[in-house]
KOLNUTOR-106580 format. One line per field, with one value per residue (C-alpha): residue in one letter; residue number from 0; chain; z, y, x. Coordinates in Angstrom, 3 decimals, padded with zeros to 6 digits. Example, Ala and Ser with C-alpha at 12.3 -4.5 7.8 and 13.67 -1.06 7.14 Angstrom:
<pts>
bagu <- (A, S);
mifi <- (0, 1);
zanu <- (A, A);
w <- (007.800, 007.140);
v <- (-004.500, -001.060);
u <- (012.300, 013.670);
</pts>
This chain:
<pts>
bagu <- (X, X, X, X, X, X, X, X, X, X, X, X, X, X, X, X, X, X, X, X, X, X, X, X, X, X, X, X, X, X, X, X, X, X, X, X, X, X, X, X, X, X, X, X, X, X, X, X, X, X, X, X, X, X, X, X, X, X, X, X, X, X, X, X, X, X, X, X, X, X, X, X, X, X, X, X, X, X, X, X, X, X, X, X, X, X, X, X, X, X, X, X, X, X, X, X, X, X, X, X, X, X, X, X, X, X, X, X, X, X, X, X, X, X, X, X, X, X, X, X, X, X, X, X, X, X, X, X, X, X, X, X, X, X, X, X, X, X, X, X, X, X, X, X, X, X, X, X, X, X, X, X, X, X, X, X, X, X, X, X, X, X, X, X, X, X, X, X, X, X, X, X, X, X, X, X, X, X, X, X, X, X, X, X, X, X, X, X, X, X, X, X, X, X, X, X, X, X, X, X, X, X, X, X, X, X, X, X, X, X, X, X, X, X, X, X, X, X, X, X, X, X, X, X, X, X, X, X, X, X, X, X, X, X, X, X, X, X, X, X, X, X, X, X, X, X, X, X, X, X, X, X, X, X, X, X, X, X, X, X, X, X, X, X, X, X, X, X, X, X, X, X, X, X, X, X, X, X, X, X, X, X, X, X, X, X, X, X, X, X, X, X);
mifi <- (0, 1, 2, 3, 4, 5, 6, 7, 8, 9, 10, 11, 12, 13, 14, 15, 16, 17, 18, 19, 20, 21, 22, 23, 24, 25, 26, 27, 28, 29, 30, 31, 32, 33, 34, 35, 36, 37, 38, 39, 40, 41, 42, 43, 44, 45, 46, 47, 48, 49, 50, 51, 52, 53, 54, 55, 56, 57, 58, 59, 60, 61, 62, 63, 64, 65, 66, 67, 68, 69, 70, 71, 72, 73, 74, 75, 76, 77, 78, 79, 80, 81, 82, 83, 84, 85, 86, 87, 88, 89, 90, 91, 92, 93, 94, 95, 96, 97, 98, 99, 100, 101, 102, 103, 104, 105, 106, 107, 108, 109, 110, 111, 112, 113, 114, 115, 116, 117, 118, 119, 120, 121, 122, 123, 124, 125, 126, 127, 128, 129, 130, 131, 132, 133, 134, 135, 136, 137, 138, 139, 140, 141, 142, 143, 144, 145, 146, 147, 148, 149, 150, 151, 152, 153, 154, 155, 156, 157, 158, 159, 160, 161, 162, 163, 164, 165, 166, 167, 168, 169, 170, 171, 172, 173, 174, 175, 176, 177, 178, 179, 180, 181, 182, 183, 184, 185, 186, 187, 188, 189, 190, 191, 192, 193, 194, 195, 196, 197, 198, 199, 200, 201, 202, 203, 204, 205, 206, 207, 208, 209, 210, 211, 212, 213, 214, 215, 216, 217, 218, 219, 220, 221, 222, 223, 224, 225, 226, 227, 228, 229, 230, 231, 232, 233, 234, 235, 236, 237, 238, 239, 240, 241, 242, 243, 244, 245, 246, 247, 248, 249, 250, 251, 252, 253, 254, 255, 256, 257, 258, 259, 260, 261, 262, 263, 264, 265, 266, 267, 268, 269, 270, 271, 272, 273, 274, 275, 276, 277, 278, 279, 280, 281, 282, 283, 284, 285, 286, 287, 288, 289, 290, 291);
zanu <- (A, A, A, A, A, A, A, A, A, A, A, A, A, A, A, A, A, A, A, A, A, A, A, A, A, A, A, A, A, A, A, A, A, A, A, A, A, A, A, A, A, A, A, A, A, A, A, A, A, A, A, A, A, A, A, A, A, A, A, A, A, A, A, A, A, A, A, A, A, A, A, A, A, A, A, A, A, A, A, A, A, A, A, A, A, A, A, A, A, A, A, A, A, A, A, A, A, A, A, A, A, A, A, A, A, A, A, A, A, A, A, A, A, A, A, A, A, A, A, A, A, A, A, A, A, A, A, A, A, A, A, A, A, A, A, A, A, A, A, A, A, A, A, A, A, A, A, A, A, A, A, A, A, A, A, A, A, A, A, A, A, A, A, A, A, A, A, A, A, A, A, A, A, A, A, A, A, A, A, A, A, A, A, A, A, A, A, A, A, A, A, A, A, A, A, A, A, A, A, A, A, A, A, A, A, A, A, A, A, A, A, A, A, A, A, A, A, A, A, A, A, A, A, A, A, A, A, A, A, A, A, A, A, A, A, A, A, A, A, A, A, A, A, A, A, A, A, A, A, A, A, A, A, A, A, A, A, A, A, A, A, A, A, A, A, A, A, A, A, A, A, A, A, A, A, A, A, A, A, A, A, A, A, A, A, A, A, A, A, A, A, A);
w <- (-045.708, -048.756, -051.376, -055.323, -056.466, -053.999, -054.741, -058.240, -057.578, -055.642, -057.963, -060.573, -058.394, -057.659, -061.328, -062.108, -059.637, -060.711, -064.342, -063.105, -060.894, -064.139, -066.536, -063.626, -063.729, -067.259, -067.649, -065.397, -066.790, -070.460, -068.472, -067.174, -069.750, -072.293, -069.771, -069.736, -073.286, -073.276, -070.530, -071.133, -069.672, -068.101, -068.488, -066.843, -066.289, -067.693, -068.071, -071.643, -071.257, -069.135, -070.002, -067.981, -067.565, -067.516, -068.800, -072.446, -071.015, -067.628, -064.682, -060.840, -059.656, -058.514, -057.848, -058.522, -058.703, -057.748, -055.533, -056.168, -056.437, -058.111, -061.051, -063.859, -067.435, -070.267, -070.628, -067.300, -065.745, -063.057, -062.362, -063.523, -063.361, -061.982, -064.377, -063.105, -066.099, -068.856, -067.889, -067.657, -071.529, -072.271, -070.807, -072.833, -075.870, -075.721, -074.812, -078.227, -080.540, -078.972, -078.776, -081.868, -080.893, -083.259, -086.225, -085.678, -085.368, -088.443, -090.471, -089.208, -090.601, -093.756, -094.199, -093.386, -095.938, -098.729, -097.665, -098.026, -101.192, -103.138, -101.660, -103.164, -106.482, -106.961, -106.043, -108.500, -111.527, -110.438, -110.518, -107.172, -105.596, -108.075, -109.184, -106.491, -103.949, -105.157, -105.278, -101.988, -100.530, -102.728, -100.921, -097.440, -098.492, -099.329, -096.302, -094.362, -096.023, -095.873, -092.199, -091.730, -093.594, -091.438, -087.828, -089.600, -089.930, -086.455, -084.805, -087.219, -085.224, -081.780, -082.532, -083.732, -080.426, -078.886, -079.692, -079.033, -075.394, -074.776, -076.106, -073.894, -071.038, -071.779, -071.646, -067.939, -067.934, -067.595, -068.352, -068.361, -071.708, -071.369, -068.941, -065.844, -062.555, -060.900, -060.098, -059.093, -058.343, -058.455, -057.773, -055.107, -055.610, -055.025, -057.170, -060.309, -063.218, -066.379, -068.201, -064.737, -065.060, -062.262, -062.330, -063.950, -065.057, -066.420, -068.551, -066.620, -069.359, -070.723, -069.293, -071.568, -070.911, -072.213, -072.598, -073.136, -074.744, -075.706, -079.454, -079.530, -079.308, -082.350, -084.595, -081.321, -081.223, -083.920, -083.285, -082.128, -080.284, -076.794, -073.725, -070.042, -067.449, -063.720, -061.893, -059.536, -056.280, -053.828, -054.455, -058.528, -060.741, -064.455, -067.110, -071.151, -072.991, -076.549, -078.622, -080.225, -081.808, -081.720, -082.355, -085.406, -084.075, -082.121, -078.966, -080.095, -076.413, -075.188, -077.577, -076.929, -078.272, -077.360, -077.449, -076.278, -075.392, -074.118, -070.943, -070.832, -067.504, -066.512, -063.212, -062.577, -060.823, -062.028, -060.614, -063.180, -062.300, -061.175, -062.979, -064.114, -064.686, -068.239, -068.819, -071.132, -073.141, -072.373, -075.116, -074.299, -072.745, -074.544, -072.113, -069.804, -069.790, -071.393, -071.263, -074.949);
v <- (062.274, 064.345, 064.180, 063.343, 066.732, 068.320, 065.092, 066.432, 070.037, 069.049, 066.320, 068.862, 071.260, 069.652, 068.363, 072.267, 072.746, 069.823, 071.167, 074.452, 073.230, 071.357, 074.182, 076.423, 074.041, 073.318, 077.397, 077.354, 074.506, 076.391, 079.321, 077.263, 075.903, 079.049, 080.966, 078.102, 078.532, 081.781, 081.931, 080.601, 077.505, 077.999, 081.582, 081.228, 084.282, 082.461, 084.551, 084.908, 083.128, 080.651, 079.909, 077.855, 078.994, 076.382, 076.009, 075.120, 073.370, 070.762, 072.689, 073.221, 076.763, 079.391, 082.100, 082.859, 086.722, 086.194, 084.704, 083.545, 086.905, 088.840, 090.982, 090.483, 092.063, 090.372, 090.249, 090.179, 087.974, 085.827, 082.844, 081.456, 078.292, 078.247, 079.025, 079.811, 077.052, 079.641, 082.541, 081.037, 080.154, 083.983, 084.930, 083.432, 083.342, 087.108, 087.619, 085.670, 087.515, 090.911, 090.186, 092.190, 091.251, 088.364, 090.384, 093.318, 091.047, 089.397, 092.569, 093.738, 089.867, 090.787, 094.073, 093.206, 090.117, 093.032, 095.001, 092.116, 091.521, 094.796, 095.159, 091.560, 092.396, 095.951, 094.225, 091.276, 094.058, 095.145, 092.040, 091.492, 088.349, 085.845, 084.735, 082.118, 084.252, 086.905, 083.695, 083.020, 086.660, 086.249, 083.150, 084.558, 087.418, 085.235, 082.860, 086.529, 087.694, 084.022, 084.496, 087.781, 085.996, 082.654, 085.165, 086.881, 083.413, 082.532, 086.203, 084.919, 081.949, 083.306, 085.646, 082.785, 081.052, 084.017, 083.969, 079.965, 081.003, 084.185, 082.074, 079.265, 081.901, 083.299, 080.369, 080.240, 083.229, 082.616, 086.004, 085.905, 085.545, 087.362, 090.019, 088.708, 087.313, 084.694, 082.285, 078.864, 078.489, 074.712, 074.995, 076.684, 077.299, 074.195, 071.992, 070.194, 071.361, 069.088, 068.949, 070.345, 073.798, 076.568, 079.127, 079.233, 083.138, 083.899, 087.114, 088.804, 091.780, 091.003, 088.087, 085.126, 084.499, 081.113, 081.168, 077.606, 078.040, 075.801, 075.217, 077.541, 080.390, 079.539, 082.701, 085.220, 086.003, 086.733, 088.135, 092.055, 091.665, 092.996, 091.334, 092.938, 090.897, 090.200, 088.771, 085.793, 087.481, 089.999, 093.663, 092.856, 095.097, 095.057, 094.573, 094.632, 091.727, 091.251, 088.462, 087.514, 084.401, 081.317, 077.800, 076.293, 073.033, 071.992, 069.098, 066.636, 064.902, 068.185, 070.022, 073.252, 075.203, 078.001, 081.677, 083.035, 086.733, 089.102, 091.301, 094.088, 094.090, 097.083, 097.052, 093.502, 094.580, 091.863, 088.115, 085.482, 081.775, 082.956, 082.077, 085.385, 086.211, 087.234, 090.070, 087.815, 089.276, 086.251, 085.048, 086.396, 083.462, 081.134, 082.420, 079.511, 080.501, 076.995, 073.366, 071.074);
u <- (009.195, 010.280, 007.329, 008.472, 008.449, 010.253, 012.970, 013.245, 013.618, 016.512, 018.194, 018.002, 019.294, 022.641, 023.254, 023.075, 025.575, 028.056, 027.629, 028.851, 031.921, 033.073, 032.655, 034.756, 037.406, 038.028, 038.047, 040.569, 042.498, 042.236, 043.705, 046.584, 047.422, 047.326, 050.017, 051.864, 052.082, 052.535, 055.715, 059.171, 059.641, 062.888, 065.223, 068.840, 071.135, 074.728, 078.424, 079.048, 082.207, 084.169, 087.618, 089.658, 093.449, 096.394, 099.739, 101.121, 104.093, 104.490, 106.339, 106.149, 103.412, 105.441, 103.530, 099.542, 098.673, 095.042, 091.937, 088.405, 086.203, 089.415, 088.436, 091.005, 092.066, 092.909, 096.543, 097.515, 099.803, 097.677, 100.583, 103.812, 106.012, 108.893, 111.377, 115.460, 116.739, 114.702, 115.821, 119.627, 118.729, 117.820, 120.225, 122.770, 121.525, 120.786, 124.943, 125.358, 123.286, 124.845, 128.493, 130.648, 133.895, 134.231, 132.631, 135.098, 138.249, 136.959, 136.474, 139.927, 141.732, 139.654, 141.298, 144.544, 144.444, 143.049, 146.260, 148.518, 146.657, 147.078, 151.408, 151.330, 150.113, 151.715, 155.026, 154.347, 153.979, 157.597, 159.108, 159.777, 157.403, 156.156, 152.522, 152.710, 152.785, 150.265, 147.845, 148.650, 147.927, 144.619, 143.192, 143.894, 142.135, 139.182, 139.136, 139.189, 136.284, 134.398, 135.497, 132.760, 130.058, 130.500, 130.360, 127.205, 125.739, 126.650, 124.987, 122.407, 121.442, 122.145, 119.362, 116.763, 118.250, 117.461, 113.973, 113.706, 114.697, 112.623, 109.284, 110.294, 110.584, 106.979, 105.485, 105.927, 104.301, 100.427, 098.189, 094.358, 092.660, 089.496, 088.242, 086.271, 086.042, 087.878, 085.457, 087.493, 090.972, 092.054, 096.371, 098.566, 102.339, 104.908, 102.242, 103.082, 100.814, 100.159, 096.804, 095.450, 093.821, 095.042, 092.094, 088.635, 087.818, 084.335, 082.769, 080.176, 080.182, 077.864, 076.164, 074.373, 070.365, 069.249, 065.440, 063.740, 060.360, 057.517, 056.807, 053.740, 055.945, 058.277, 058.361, 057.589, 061.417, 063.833, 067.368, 067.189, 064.214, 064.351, 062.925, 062.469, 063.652, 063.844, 066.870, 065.044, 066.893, 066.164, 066.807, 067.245, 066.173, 064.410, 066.745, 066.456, 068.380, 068.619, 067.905, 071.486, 069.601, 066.953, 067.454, 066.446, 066.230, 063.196, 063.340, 061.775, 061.009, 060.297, 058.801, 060.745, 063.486, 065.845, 066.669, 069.894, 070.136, 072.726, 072.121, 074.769, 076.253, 078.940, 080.026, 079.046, 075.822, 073.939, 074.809, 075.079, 074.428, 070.339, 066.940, 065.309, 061.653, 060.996, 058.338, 056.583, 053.275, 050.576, 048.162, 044.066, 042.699, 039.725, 036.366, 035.100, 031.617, 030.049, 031.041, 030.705);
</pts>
């Protein structure tokens, strides 16, 4: 039977232990809970830009240029509508603007009615037609000469028609609007497009990092900052990114805010749509050494 003392010695024993289990555990828990602080929250490798390309007017796909993966330059025509009854249009309103037959025959009536004009007056000083008909080569002349400004007016038009018809043509035309990858394409040729998007394109030069950080760190990060990265996938590499700015509005729920950097990206090395592990400097951690 265990005597009283030894009873004590062993009670007291075991409370020392418990004491130091509980301090171990709350040191580790002030640990935790210090990186936590300490580490973004989230950090999300995005492309600077998505831009969806579809078509200004309603028409039937003719023809797209590209597939999903395709690298692409801005400008460049990736699809177009069919578009015979546009190019008819061009087409003759181009002939319009360029044809100078009419002008020339109306210069030539013009000058003709000036000739008739002058015999008509120089024979009215002599005597020989009368005032009637000298008015009458006048007004000829003029209609002539109204004649060249009215085929002016109509070359005039054909050329704004002109225009009217080649914009009209473009428009079928459907170029990409930023450099970048294809990364969805939604429409093959024969089908009707509307409001409906054809291809999505994104900007992987340079790529968008979204960091979501915990209110403890407001003030760490302004914009110019640098912070080394990891890509979260096998065989990535570290990368710098710059801080292009921070929220000033704070979560409320949450308690966080955000930070959006750019990671340069030439060649398209880096994959975008990946989580990425921040090189993040951690707070010193409050010593666990006593328990209040």
């Amino acid at each position: 039977m265990m005597s009283l003392e030894s009873a004590v010695n062993s009670a007291v024993k075991e409370h020392g232990r418990m004491r130091a289990g509980g301090a171990a555990i709350w040191g580790a828990g002030l640990l935790l809970a210090s990186a936590a602080q300490a580490a973004p929250m989230a950090c999300l490798i995005e492309p600077s830009q998505v831009v969806d390309i579809g078509s200004p007017v309603v028409g039937v796909l003719a023809t797209v240029a590209v597939e999903r993966g395709d690298v692409v330059r801005r400008g460049t025509v990736v699809a177009t509508l069919r578009r015979e009854v546009e190019r008819a249009n061009l087409s003759a309103a181009s002939n319009r603007s360029e044809v100078q037959a009419e002008l020339r025959a109306a210069r030539a009536a013009a000058e003709l009615a000036r000739s008739k004009l002058v015999r008509a007056e120089d024979l009215h000083r002599q005597n020989f037609v009368s005032e009637v008909a000298v008015e009458q080569a006048r007004s000829e002349a003029e209609v002539a000469y109204r004649r060249i400004d009215a085929v002016r007016e109509q070359q005039r038009a054909a050329a704004s028609d002109t225009e009217t018809a080649r914009s009209q043509f473009a428009q079928r035309e459907l170029p990409a609007t930023i450099d970048g990858v294809v990364v969805e394409r939604f429409l093959n040729p024969g089908e009707r497009v509307d409001d409906k998007p054809i291809l999505r394109i994104a900007r992987l030069d340079p790529l968008r990092v979204e960091l979501v950080l915990p209110l403890s760190d407001l003030g760490r990060l302004k914009a110019g900052d640098t912070v080394p990265l990891k890509p979260d996938y096998p065989g990535a590499t570290r990368k710098t990114a710059t801080v292009e700015r921070v929220d000033k509005v704070v979560d409320a729920a949450s308690r966080t805010f955000r930070a959006r950097l750019t990671l340069p990206n030439p060649g398209y090395g880096i994959l975008a749509g990946v989580r990425c592990l921040p090189e993040w400097t951690a707070t010193p951690a409050i010593p666990a050494t006593t328990v209040p």
